[in-house]
C-alpha positions in Angstrom: 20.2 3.5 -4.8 16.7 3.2 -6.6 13.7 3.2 -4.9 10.3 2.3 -6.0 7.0 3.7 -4.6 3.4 2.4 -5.2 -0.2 3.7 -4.6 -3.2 1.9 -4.5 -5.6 4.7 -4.0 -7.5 5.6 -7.0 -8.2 9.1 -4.9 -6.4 12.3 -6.5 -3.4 13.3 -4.3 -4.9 10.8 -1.5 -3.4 10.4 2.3 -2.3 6.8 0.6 -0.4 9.1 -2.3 1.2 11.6 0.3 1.6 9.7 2.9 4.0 7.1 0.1 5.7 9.9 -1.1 6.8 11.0 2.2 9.0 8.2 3.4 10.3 8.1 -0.7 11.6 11.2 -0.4 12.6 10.5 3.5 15.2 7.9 1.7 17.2 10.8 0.1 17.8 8.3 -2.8 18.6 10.0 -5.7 16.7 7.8 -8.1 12.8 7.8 -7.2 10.1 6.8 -8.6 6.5 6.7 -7.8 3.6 5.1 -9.5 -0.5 5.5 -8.7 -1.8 2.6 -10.0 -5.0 3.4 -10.9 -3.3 5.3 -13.9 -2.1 1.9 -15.4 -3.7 -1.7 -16.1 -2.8 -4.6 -14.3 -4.9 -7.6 -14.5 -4.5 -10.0 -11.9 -2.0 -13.0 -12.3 -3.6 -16.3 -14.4 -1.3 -18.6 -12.1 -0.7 -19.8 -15.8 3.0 -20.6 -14.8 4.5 -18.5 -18.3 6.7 -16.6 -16.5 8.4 -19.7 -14.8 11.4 -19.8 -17.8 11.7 -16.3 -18.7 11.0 -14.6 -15.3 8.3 -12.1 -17.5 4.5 -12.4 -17.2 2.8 -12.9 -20.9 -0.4 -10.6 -20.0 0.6 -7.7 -22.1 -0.2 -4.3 -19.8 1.6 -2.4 -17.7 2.0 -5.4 -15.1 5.3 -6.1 -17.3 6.6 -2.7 -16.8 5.9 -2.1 -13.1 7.6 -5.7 -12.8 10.9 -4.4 -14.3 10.7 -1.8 -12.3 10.4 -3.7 -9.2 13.3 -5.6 -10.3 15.8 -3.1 -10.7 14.5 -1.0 -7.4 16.8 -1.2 -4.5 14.0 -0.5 -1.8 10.2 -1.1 -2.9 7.5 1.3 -0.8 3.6 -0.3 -1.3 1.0 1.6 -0.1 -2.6 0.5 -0.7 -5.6 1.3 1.7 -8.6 -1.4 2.6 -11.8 -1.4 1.1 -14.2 -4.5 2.7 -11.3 -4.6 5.4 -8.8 -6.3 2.9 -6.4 -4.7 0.9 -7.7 -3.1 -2.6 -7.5 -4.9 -5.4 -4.8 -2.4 -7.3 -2.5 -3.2 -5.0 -3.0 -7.0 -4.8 -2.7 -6.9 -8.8 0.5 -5.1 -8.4 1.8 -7.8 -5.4 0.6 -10.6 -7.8 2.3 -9.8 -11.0 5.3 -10.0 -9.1 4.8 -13.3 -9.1 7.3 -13.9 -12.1 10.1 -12.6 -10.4 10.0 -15.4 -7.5 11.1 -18.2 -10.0 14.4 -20.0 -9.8 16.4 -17.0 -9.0 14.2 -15.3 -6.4 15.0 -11.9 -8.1 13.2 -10.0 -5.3 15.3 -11.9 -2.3 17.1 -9.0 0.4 15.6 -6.2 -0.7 14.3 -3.9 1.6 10.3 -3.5 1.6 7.7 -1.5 3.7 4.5 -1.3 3.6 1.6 1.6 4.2 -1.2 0.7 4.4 -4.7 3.6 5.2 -7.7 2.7 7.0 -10.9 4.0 7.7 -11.5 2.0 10.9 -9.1 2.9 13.5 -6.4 0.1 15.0 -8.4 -1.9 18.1 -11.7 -0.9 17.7 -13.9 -3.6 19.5 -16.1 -5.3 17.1 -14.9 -4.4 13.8 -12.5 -5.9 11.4 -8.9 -5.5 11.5 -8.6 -3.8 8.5 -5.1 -2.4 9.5 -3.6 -5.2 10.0 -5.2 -7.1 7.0 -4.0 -4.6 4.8 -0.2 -4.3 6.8 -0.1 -8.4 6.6 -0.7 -8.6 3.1 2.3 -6.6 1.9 4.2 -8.3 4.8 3.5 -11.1 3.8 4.7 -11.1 0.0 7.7 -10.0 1.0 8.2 -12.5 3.4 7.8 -15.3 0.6 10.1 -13.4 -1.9 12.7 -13.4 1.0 12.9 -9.5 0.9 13.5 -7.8 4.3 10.6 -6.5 5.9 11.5 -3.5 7.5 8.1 -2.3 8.6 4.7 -0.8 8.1 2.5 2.5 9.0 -1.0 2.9 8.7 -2.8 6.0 8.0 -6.0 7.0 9.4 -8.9 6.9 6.4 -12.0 7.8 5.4 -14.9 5.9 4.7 -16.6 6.9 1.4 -19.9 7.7 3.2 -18.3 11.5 3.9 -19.0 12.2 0.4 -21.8 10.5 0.1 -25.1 12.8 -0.9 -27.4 9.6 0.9 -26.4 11.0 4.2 -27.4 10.6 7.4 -30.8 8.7 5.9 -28.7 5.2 4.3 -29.1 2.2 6.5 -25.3 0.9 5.9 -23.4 4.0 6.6 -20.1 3.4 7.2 -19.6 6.2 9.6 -22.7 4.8 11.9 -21.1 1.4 11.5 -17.5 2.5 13.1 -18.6 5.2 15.6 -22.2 4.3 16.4 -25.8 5.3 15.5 -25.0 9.1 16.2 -22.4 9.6 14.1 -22.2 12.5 11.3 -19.6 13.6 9.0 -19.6 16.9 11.3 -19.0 14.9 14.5 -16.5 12.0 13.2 -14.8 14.7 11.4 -12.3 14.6 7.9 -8.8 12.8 8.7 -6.1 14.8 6.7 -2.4 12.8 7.2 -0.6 16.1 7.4 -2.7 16.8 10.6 -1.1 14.1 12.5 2.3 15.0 13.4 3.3 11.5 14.9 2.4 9.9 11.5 4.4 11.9 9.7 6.9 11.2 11.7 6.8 7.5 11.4 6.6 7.8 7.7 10.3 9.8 7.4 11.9 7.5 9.9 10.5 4.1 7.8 12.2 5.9 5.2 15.5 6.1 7.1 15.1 2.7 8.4 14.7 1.6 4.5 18.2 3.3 4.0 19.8 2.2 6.8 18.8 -1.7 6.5 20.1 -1.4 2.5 23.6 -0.1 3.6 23.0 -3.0 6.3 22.3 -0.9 9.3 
């Protein structure tokens, strides 16, 4: 069993990073690999339909490689966080030039997929953007075109960028004043660090089982 694990995050050993690499390694596969993305180029797809007879894109970067990778990967892992609400654009790249594995043989079909997704704007919170569940949709999504089995998603709490902004309190589009309110400081709102919340963690190890068990057919 072969499992495949993607980041997103262009942050050093981010929650996104972690927070992947947790429910990889929760799959006790023997064969793992994971991949930031921010350390490899990968244009977006041209919708230039090359791939269509060969089932390989003709952009020449490491799109083509991750692509073989996804192919031979029993269980694929993407984790991207959500920038403007949406997903980032790494890990829409990455979803995109997969792209030439969809035609004619559907090389992606019944695969096991899951998604984990980090954002700075908690789940529910009246009068802001989904971002959660944009991000969380947009993996889902792709895999539910390719035919692959969904098995689920967790999202990570986030940071905005503004708590390592120098502007501070004094910038008129903080992101901290525009989730928690006029008042709020990096002091008050506070740092989230995935490894502080225990239930998260243990979502993120039993995806990873779930992954395991839906490949054996569980």
């Amino acid at each position: 069993m072969k499992v495949l694990a993607v980041s997103g995050s262009p942050i050093e050993n981010s929650n996104t990073d972690r927070a992947v690499k947790i429910a990889m390694e929760a799959t006790g596969a023997k064969k793992q690999e994971f991949f930031k993305l921010s350390d490899y180029t990968i244009s977006p797809c041209n919708a230039c339909l090359g791939c269509v007879e060969t089932n390989r894109c003709i952009i020449k970067d490491d799109g083509v490689m991750l692509a073989e990778k996804a192919y031979k990967a029993d269980i694929i892992i993407i984790g991207g966080y959500t920038p403007y609400s949406t997903i980032d654009s790494r890990t829409k790249a990455f979803i995109e030039r997969l792209y030439p594995l969809h035609h004619r043989h559907g090389l992606m079909a019944g695969k096991p997929g899951a998604a984990i997704i980090t954002c700075a704007i908690p789940p529910g919170k009246e009068g802001m953007p989904p971002a959660c569940e944009s991000g969380l949709s947009a993996v889902q999504y792709y895999m539910m075109e390719e035919g692959m089995k969904f098995v689920g998603g967790v999202t990570i709490s986030g940071n905005v960028p503004c708590v390592k902004c120098s502007s501070g309190i004094q910038c008129q589009v903080s992101g901290l004043k525009m989730i928690y309110g006029p008042d709020a400081t990096v002091e008050s709102v506070g740092i989230n660090t995935l490894e502080d919340d225990t239930d998260t963690v243990s979502a993120l190890k039993k995806l990873g089982e779930d992954l395991v068990k839906t490949y054996y057919g569980g």
